[in-house]
Steps between C-alpha positions, in 0.01 A plus 500: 500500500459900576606643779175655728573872510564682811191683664530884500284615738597591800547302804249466739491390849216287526729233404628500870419205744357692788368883567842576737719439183278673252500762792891553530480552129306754474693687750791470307353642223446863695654840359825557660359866552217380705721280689742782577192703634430260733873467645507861610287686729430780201359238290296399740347853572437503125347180426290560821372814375435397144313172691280741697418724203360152296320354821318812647276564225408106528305583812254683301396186298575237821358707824370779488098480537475883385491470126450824479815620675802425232760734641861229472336324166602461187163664334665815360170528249241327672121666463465401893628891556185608313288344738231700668338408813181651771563431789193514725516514878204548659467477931204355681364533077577845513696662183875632614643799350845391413626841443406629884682133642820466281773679314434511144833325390263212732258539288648506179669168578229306618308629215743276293365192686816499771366247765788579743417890534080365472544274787742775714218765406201254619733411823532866598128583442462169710662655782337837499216338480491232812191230434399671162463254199722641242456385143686492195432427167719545203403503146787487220471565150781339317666557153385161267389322773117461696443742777582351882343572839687444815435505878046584586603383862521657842936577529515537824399108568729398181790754455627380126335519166 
């Protein structure tokens, strides 16, 4: 009779009778670097700040509702920096000259499709213009993708794009 030859891969902990043990296992499988970060409050600083550096540009895929606004992402070559946008605000349907209204650093960002500086331009021609209708209509042009059109409705009765 032959002996049954020993199994060379690795062991594995799904062997384990319950998720606590297989658990505890895994911890004590951790890098004794890592667990010397943790112990002192130095390795904590760093570990928090190399944490904060992977979960920041997260937000940009998760929450944000701007997607044209990728400041703290990880889209060092994305095309969405090419994109051009018109913004068109007209009051009472009256054409606004940006230029007299805003700075032209304004301009120039919401001309990238910004929605935050779009909807804090339409809020301050809002207020110097009490019960006036102030509309907004972006149109973006996008690198490989179809053109998009955002907002057509009065901003002072619904502030966000």
């Amino acid at each position: 009779m032959t002996k049954k030859p020993k199994p060379t891969t690795p062991r594995r902990y799904d062997d384990a009778p319950d998720l606590a043990t297989r658990i505890i296992r895994g911890i004590e499988r951790i890098p004794s670097g890592v667990l010397a970060l943790v112990r002192t409050w130095q390795g904590l600083v760093i570990l928090l700040v190399v944490a904060s550096q992977l979960l920041l540009p997260i937000q940009y895929y998760t929450v944000r509702r701007d997607p044209h606004d990728e400041r703290f992402a990880w889209r060092m070559f994305s095309p969405m920096r090419m994109t051009r946008c018109t913004p068109k605000f007209t009051i009472d349907n009256k054409p606004v000259d940006l230029g007299t209204q805003f700075h032209e650093a304004w301009i120039e960002i919401a001309k990238r499709g910004r929605f935050v500086v779009i909807e804090q331009m339409a809020a301050r021609l809002c207020e110097n213009n009490p019960g006036a209708a102030v509309h907004v209509v972006i149109e973006c042009q996008y690198v490989g993708k179809e053109p998009a059109t955002w907002g057509g409705y009065d901003m002072c009765k619904v502030p966000l794009l």
